[in-house]
C-alpha positions as a Python dict, from the first residue, in 0.01 Angstrom:
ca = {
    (1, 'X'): (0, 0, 0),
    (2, 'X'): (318, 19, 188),
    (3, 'X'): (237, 363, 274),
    (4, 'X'): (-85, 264, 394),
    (5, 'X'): (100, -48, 607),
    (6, 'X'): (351, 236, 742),
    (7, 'X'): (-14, 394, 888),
    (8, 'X'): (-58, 81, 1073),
    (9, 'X'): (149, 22, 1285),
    (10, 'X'): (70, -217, 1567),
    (11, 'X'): (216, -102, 1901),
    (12, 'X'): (457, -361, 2037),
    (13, 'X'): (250, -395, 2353),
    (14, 'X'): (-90, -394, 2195),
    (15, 'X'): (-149, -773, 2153),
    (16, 'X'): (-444, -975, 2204),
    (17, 'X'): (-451, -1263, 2399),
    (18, 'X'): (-391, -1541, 2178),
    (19, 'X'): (-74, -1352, 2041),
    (20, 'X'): (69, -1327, 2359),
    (21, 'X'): (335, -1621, 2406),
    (22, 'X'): (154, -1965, 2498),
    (23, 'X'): (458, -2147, 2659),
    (24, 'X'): (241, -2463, 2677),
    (25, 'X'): (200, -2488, 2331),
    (26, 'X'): (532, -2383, 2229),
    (27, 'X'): (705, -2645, 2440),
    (28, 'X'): (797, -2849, 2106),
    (29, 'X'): (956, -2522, 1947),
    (30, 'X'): (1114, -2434, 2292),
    (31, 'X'): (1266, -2831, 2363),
    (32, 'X'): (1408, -2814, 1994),
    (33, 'X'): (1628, -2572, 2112),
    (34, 'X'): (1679, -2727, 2484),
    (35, 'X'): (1818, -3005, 2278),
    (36, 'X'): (2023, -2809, 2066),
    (37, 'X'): (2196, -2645, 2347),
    (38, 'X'): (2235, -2991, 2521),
    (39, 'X'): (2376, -3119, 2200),
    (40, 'X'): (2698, -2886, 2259),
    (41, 'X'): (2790, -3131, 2552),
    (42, 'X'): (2780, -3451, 2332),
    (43, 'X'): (3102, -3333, 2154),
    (44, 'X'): (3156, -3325, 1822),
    (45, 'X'): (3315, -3518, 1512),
    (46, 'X'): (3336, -3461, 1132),
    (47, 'X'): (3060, -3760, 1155),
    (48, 'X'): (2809, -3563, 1349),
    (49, 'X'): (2900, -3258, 1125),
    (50, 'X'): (2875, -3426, 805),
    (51, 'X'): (2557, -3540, 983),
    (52, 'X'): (2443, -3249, 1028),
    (53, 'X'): (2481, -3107, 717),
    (54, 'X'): (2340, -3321, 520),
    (55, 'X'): (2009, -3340, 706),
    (56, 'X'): (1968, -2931, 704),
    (57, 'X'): (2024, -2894, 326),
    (58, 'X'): (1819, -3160, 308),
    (59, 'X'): (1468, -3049, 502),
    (60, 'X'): (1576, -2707, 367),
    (61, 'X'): (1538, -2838, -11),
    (62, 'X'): (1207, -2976, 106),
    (63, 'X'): (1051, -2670, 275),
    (64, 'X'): (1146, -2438, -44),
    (65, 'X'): (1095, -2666, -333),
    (66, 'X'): (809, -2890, -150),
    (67, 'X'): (640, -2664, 152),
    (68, 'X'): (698, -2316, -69),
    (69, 'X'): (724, -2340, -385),
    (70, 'X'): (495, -2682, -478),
    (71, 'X'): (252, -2709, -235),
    (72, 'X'): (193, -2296, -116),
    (73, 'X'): (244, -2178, -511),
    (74, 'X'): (208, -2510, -739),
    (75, 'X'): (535, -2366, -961),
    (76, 'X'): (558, -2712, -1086),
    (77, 'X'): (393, -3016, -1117),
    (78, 'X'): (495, -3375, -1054),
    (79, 'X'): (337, -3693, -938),
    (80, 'X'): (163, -3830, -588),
    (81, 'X'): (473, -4016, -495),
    (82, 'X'): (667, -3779, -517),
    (83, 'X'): (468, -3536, -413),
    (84, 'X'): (423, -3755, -48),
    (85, 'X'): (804, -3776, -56),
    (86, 'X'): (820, -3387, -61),
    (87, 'X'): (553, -3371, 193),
    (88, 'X'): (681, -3605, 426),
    (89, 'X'): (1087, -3472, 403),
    (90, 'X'): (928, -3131, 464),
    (91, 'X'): (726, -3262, 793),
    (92, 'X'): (1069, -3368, 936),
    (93, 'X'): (1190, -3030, 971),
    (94, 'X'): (889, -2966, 1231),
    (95, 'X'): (739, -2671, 1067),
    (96, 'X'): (390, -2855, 1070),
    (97, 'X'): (231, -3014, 784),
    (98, 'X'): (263, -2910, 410),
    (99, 'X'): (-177, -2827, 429),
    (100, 'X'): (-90, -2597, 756),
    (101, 'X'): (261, -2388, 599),
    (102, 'X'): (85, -2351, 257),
    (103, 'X'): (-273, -2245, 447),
    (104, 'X'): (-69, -1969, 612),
    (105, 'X'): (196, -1897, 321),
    (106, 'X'): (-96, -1782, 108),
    (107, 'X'): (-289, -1609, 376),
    (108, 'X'): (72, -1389, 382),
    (109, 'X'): (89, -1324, 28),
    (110, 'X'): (-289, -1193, 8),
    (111, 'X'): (-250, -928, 310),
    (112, 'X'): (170, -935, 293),
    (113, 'X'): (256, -605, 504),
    (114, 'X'): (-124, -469, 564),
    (115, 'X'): (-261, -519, 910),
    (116, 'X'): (-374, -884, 827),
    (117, 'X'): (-9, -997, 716),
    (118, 'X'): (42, -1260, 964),
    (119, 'X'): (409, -1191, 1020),
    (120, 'X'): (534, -895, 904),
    (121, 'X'): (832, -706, 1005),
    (122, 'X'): (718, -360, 971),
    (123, 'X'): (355, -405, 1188),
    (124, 'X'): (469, -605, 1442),
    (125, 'X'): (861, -615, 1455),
    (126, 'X'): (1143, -815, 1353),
    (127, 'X'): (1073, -1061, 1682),
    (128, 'X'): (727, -1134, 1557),
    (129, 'X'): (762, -1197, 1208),
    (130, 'X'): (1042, -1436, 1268),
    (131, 'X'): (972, -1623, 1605),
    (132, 'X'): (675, -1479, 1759),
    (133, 'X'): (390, -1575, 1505),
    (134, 'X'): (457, -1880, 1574),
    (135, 'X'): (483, -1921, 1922),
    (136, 'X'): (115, -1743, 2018),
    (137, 'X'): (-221, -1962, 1956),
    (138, 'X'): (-372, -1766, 1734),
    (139, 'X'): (-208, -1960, 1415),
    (140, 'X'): (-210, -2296, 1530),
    (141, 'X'): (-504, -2403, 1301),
    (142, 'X'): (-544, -2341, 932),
    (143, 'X'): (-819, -2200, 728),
    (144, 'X'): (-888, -2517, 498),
    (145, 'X'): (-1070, -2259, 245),
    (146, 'X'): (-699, -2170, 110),
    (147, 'X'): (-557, -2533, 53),
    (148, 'X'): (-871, -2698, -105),
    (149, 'X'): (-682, -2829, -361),
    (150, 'X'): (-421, -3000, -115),
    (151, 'X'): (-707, -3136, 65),
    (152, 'X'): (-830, -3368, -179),
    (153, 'X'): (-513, -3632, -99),
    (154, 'X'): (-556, -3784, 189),
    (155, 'X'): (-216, -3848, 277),
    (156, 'X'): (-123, -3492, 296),
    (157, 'X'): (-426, -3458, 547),
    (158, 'X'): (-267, -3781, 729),
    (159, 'X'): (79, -3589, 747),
    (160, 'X'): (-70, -3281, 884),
    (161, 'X'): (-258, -3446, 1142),
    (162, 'X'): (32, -3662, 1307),
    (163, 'X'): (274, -3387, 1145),
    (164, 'X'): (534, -3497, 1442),
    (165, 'X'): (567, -3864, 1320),
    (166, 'X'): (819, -3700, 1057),
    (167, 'X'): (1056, -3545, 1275),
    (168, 'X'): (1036, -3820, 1530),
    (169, 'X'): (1127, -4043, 1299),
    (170, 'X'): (1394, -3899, 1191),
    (171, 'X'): (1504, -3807, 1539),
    (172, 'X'): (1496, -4222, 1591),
    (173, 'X'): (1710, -4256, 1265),
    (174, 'X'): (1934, -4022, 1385),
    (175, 'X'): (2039, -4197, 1689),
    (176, 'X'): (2065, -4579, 1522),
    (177, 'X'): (2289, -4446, 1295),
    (178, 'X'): (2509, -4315, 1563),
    (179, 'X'): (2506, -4592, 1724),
    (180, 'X'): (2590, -4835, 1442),
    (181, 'X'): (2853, -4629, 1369),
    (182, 'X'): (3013, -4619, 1735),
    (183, 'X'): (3026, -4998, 1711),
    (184, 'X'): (3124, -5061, 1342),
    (185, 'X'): (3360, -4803, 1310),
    (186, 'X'): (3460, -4639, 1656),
    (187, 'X'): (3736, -4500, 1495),
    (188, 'X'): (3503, -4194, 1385),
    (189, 'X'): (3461, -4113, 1750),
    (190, 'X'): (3035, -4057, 1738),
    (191, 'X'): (2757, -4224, 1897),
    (192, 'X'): (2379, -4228, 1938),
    (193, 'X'): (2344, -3910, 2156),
    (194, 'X'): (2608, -3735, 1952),
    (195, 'X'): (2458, -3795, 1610),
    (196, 'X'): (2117, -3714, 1791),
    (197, 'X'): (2218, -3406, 1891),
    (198, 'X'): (2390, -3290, 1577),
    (199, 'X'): (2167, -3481, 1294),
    (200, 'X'): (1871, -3360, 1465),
    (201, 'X'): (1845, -3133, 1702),
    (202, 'X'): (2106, -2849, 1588),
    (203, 'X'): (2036, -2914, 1250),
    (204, 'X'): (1635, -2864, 1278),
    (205, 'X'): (1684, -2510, 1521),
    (206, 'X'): (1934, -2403, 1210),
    (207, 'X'): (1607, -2494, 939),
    (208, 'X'): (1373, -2271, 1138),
    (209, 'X'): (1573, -1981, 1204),
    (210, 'X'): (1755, -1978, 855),
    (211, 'X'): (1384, -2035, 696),
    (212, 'X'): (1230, -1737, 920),
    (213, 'X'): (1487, -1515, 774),
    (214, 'X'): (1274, -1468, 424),
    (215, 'X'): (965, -1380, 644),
    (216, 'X'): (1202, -1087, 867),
    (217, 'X'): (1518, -1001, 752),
    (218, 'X'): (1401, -1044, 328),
    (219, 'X'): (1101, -769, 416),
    (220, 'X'): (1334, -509, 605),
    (221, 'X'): (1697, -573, 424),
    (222, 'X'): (1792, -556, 69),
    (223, 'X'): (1710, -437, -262),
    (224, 'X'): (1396, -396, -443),
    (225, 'X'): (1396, -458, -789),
    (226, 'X'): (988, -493, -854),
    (227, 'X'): (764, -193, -682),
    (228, 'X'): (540, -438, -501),
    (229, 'X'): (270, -380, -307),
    (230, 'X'): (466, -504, 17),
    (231, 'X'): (823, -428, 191),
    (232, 'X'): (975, -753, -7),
    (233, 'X'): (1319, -724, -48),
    (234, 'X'): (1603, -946, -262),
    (235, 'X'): (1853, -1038, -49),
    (236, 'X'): (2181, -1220, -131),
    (237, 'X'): (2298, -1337, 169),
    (238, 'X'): (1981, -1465, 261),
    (239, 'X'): (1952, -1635, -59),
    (240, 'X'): (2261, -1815, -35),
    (241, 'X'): (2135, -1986, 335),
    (242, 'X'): (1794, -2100, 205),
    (243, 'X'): (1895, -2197, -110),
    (244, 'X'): (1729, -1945, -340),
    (245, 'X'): (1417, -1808, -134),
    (246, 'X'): (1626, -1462, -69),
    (247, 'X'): (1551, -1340, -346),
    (248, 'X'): (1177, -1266, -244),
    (249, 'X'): (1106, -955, -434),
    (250, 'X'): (1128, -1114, -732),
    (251, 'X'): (883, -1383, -553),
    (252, 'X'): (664, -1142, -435),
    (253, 'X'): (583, -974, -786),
    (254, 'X'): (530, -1362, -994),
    (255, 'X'): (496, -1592, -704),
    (256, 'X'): (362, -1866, -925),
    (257, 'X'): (776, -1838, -1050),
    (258, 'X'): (962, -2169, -954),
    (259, 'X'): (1280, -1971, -1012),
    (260, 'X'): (1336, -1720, -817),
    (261, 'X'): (1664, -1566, -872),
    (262, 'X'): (1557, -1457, -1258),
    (263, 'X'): (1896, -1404, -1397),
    (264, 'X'): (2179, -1599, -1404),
    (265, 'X'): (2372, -1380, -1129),
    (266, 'X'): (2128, -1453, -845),
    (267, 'X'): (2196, -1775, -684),
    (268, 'X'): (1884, -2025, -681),
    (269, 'X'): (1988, -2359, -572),
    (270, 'X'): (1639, -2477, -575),
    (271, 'X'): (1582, -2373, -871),
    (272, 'X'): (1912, -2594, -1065),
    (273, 'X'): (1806, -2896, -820),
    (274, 'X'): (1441, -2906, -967),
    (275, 'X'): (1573, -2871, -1336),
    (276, 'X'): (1798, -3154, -1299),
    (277, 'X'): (1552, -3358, -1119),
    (278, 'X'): (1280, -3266, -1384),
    (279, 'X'): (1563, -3407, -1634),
    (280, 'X'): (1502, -3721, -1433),
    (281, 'X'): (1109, -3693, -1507),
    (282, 'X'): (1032, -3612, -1128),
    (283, 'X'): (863, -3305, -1176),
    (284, 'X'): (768, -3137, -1472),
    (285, 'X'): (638, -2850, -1647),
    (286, 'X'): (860, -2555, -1402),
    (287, 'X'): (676, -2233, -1406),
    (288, 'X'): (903, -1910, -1537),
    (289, 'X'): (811, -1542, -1503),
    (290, 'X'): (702, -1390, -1838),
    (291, 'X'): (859, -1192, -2038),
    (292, 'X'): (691, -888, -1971),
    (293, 'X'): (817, -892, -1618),
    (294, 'X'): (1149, -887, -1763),
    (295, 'X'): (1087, -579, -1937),
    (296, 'X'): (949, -437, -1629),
    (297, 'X'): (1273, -460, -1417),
    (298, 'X'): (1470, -350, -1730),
    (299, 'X'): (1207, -41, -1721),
    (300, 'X'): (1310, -22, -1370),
    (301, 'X'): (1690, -54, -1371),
    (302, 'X'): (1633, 287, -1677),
    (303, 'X'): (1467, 485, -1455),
    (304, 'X'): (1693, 472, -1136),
    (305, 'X'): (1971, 510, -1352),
    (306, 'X'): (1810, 858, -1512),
    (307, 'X'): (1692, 931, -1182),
    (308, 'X'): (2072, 943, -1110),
}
């Protein structure tokens, strides 16, 4: 199959109308970044940074062990509160709502790197598989048919209908908390603009472009360990920023894994932060790759080394 992706290769002018840019509708993506940019000129302390921070690993956690890997691949179970709590942390980081991500997620990994992929790399470019997907109108509904079983609760529907209640809250949090602190302890040298710009705004432009990495950079660089039927690739580096969703060619061949670095070398924050909260009774009963995929990459690492 990636031969037979290679074949079809989509001309980088050769876009229909609704993948052309809408600038209208991407005027949420766009102003994230506005703000971001304006957020330079607030200045900066070790508040906002901490800030900062903490709110990026945080929405990042949600989009890979909530959006990803519970909601697009059900690697784990746990219960509805939890479950909303996942849902809603994930909606803050203004990727849309867990029904819409997952809806699309699976669409990808049933055409990933054929001419219905919706964002890969090698058909379309690096550009459109990290940014430009997303900023055409083709993809701004879902097909409900692929999240059925998400459907059924109707708070997830609730969260993907007023998906930018999340971030805006957050955005409002954001800016209290600033401004508490610049009157209860001035001495940290913040405020509401500067913790808004920081807490918010810079932190949520990091979550989308370090997220969009696994659907470019983790299909073009890196190794492949699995011979999938798609360009995945495991990369380290991009790994370490998402905490654990690098390693995508291991994804790609057992997505249904909620590891995803397999062996103790690869780096899968995600992964130790769901075991220890499934020690707390959170979630429960974390899907592992079988033992006969094991044996496959051990077949594979004998035959590159004979082929050497």
């Amino acid at each position: 199959m990636i031969e037979t992706a290679a074949t079809h290769q989509v001309e980088a002018g050769a876009l229909a109308d609704d993948e052309k840019v809408d600038l209208l509708g991407s005027v949420p993506f766009l102003s994230m970044h506005v703000g971001a940019a304006l957020a330079l000129f607030t200045g900066v302390s070790w508040a906002a940074v901490i800030a900062c921070l903490t709110t990026f690993w945080l929405r990042m956690f949600a989009i890979t062990a909530g959006y990803h890997r519970y909601f697009s691949h059900r690697s784990f179970k746990t219960g509805r509160v939890f479950q909303f709590v996942l849902a809603y942390l994930g909606a803050t980081a203004a990727q849309n709502g867990p029904l819409w991500w997952a809806s699309h997620h699976r669409l990808h990994h049933r055409h990933a790197d054929t001419d219905r992929d919706i964002h890969s790399p090698g058909l379309r470019g690096m550009w459109w598989s990290h940014v430009g997907w997303i900023l055409c109108r083709k993809y701004v509904g879902y097909d409900e048919r692929l999240v059925r079983d998400l459907l059924r609760f109707p708070e997830l529907r609730f969260i993907g209908r007023y998906h930018m209640i999340a971030p805006a809250s957050l955005a409002v949090a954001m800016f209290a908390l600033g401004a508490w602190l610049e009157g209860r302890w001035p001495a940290l040298g913040t405020d509401g603009l500067q913790m808004l710009g920081w807490g918010f705004f810079i932190s949520t432009v990091l979550t989308y472009h370090i997220t969009f990495l696994v659907n470019s950079v983790a299909h073009m660089a890196g190794r492949r360990r699995f011979r999938t039927d798609d360009h995945s690739r495991n990369n380290w580096w991009v790994a370490l920023l998402t905490l654990g969703e690098g390693w995508h060619n291991n994804h790609h061949r057992w997505p249904t894994s909620e590891r995803q670095g397999f062996y103790w070398w690869e780096i899968d924050v995600t992964h130790y932060l769901l075991k220890a909260l499934s020690w707390m009774g959170l979630v429960w009963d974390l899907r592992a790759p079988p033992e006969r995929i094991y044996q496959e990459a051990r077949r594979g690492r004998t035959e590159m080394k004979e082929a050497a």
